[in-house]
C-alpha positions in Angstrom: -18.3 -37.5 36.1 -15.6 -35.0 37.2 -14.6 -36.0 39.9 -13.7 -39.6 38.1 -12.4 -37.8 35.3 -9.8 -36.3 37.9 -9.2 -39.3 40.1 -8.1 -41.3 36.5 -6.0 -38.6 35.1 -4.1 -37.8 38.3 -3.6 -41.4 39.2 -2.5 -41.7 35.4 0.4 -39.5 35.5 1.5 -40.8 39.1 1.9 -44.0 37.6 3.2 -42.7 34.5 5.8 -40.8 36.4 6.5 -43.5 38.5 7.2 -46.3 35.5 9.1 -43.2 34.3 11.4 -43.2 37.3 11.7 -47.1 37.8 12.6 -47.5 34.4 16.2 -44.9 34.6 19.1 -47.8 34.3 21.1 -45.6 36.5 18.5 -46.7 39.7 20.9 -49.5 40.8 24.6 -48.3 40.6 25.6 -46.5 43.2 28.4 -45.1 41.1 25.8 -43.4 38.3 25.3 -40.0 40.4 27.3 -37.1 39.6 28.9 -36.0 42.9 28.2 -32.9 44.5 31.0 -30.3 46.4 29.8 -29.3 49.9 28.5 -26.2 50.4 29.9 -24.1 51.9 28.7 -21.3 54.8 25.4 -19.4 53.5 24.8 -21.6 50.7 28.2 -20.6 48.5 29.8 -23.3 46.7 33.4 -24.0 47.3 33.8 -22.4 50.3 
């Protein structure tokens, strides 16, 4: 009984999470993602 308990709850919330994801509007545009500044040596931004 546990182990289907866990097997239905797990594959719950990976579909869950994945209807989650599929449904953002910004999944298509290419233009929708913030841009990010290089790092720079060691991690440091800006450098």
């Amino acid at each position: 009984m546990i182990d289907n308990l866990s097997l239905a709850l797990t594959h719950g919330l990976m579909l869950l999470a994945a209807f989650l994801l599929l449904r953002r509007p910004d999944l298509d545009r290419e233009d929708a993602a913030p841009r990010e500044k290089k790092r720079g040596r060691w991690g440091k931004r800006g450098a």
